[in-house]
Structure formats: C-alpha cells, structure tokens
C-alpha positions as CSV (number, residue, x, y, z in Angstrom):
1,X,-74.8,159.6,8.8
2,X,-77.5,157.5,7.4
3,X,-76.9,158.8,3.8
4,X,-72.9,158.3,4.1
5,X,-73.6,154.7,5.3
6,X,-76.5,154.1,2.1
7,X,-73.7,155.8,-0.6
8,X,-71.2,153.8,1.1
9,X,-73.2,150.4,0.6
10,X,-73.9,151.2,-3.2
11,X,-72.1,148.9,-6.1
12,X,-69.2,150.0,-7.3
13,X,-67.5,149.3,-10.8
14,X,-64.1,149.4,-10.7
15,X,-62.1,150.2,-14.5
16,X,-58.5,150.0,-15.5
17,X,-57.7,150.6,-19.2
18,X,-54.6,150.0,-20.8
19,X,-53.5,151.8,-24.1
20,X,-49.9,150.8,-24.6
21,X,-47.4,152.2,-22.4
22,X,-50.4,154.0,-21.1
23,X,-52.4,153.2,-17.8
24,X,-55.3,154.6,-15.8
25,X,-58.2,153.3,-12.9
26,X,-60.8,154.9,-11.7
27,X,-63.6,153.3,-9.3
28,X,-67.2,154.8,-8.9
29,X,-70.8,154.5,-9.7
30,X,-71.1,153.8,-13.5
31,X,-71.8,157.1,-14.9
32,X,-68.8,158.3,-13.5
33,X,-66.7,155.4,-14.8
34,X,-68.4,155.8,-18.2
35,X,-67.3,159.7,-17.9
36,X,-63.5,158.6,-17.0
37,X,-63.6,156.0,-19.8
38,X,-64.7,158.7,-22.5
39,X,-62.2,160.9,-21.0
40,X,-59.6,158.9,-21.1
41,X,-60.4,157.7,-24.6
42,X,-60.6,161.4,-25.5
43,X,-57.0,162.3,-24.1
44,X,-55.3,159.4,-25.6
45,X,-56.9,159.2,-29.0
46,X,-58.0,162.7,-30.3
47,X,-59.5,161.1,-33.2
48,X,-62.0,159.4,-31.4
49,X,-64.4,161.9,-31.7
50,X,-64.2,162.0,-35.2
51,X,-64.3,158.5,-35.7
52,X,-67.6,158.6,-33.2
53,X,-69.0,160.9,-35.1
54,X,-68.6,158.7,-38.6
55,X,-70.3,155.8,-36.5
56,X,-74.0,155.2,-37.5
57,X,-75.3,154.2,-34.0
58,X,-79.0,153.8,-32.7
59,X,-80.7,156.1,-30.6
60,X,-82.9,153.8,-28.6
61,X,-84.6,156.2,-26.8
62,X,-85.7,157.7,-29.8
63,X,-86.9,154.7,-31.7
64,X,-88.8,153.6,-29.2
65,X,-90.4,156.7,-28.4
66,X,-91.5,156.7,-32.2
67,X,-92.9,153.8,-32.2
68,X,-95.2,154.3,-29.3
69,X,-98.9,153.5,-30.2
70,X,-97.3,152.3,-33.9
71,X,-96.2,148.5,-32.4
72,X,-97.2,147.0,-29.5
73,X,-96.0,143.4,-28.1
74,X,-97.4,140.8,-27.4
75,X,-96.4,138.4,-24.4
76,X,-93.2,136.5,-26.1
77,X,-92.0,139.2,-27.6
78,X,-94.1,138.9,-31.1
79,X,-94.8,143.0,-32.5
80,X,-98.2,143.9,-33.8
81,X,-98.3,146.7,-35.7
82,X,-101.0,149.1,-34.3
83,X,-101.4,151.1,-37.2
84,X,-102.5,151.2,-41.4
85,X,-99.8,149.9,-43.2
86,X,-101.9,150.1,-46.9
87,X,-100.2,153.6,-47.5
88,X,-96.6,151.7,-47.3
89,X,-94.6,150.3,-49.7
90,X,-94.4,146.3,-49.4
91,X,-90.3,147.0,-48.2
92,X,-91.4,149.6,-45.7
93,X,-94.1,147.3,-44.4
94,X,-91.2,144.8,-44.3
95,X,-88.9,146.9,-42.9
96,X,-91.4,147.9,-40.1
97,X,-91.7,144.4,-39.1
98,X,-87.6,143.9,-38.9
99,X,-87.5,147.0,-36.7
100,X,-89.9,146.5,-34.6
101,X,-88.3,142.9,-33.7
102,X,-85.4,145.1,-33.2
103,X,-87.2,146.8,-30.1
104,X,-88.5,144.2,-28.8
105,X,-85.3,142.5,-28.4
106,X,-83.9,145.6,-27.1
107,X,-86.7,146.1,-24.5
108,X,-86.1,142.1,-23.7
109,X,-89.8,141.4,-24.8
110,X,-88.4,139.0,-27.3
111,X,-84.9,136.6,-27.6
112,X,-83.9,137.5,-30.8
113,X,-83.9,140.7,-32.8
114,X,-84.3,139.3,-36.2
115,X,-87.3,137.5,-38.3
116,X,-87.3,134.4,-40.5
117,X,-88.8,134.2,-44.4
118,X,-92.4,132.8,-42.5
119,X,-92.6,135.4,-39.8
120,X,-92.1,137.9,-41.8
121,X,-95.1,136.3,-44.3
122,X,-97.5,136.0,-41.3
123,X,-96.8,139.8,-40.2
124,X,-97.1,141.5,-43.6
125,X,-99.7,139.2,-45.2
126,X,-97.4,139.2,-48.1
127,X,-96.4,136.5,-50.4
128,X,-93.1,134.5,-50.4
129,X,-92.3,136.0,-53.7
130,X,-92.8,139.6,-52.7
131,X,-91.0,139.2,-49.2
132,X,-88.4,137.8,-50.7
133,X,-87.9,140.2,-53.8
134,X,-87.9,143.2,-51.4
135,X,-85.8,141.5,-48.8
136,X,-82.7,141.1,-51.4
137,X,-83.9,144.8,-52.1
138,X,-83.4,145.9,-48.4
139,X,-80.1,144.0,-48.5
140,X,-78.7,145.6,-51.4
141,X,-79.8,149.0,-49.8
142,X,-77.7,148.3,-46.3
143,X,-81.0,148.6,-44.3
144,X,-81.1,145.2,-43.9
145,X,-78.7,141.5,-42.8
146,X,-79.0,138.5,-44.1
147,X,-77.9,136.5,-40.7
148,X,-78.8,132.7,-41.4
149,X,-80.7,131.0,-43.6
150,X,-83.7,132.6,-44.5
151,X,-83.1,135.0,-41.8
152,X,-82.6,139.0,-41.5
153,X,-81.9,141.7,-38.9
154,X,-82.8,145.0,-40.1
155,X,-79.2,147.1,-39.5
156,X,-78.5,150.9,-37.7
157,X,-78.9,152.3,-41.0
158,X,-82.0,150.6,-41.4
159,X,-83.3,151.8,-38.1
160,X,-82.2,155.6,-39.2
161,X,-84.0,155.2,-42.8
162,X,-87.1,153.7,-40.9
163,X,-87.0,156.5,-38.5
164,X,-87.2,159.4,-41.3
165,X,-88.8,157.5,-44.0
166,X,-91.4,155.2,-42.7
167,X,-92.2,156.6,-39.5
168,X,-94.0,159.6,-40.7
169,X,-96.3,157.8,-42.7
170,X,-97.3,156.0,-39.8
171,X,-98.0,158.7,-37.8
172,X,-95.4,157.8,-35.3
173,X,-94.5,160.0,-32.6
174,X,-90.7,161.2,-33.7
C-alpha cells in the first residue's frame, strides 16, 4: 500500500492541446505526457516527422559528453579549455570558445550562452583583428550569431560542425 500511496503523492502534469476542431488531454508523469504530445502531434500532422527530421537540433548529451576533459568551468560559469589548441585553426579555436559557453549555459554553470568581442580575446589569446575577421567568417558560414553588439552565440549548426570538425583534433571523447 505504501507504493500506491508514494505514486499517488507524485507531481502530475496535466496537457490539453488544441489543433483546430481538434482536442485531446492526457494527465501523467512527464514522460508520458511527452509520449501523448508526440503522439498526438504524429496523428494530427503526418508531416511532422519529416519536418523533425529537416530540423537541425542539438544533442546535449552528446556534446557534453565530447567535451569531457576538453573544457572545464570554472565557478561562474567561465570555460577553460583543458586541452592544445596550437593544431587549430584561429575560427576553430574561436568556435571552441562559443561552444563551450554554450554548455555551460546549458548545464546552468553560466547566465548566458554567448561571448563578447573581449571574452573571446582573453580565451583565445588572439588579436581584435583576428577575432573579428574570423567571427564575420563564422557568421557567413551559419555556425555562428551575431546577437548584440559585439556579441555572438555559436548556432545548432555550429555545435554539429564543432562536433565532427574540431572535436577530433582535440581528442574529445565523441
């Protein structure tokens, strides 16, 4: 009886989704909400899957099981960057930087995911010049946002090109 009363006293996320004319609710413990909502999603809008599968997304899990013993954090959030980065190009070493900001704002070691002109000089050790030339490279390559003045965010496609490009030569665990 113990373990009825302990299910019984467990959260529950209650759902209702609308898609026109169409209706549904389902109450439980999240993953089986999540499973009703992708269900229901699925049913309604056969396309969905197609359109998923067109969506560049980022496997977290992945990345930051990569980057274990590459980055480390420090307390606030700030990445060091545990291993040689002489072998890299100046926009890989950049692009390092971006996505490792990226983790630590995903992990909640850090407010924001993105670096400023300055942080990204003091990580690399790189002149203004050269982070800035290979920044507006990185932009015009979709691996990396511009989002405010002097600021940028590496993006998912980033994260994928990091993952397959740079990684390796870091001797990431992938």
């Amino acid at each position: 009886m113990k373990e009825e009363e302990k299910e019984r006293e467990k959260p529950r996320l209650m759902v209702t989704v609308r898609y026109g004319s169409l209706e549904s609710a389902c109450e439980g413990s999240a993953d089986e909400v999540l499973r009703f909502v992708l269900r229901f999603i699925r049913d309604v809008y056969p396309a969905y899957g197609v359109v998923s599968g067109l969506t560049l997304t980022v496997d977290l899990e992945r990345l930051l099981t990569g980057l274990k013993g590459v980055v480390a954090f420090l307390p606030g959030g700030r990445p060091v960057i545990l291993k040689e980065t002489k072998n890299l190009k100046d926009s890989e070493v950049i692009l390092t930087h971006l996505v490792a900001a990226y983790a630590a704002k995903q992990m909640g070691v850090a407010d924001e995911d993105s670096l400023s002109m300055t942080g990204l000089m003091d990580g690399t050790g790189k002149s203004a010049g050269t982070v800035a030339g290979r920044l507006s490279e990185l932009v015009n390559t979709l691996c990396v946002d511009r989002v405010g003045r002097g600021t940028y965010r590496v993006t998912a496609y980033g994260v994928k090109r990091f993952l397959e490009d740079v990684l390796p030569l870091l001797g990431g665990s992938e």
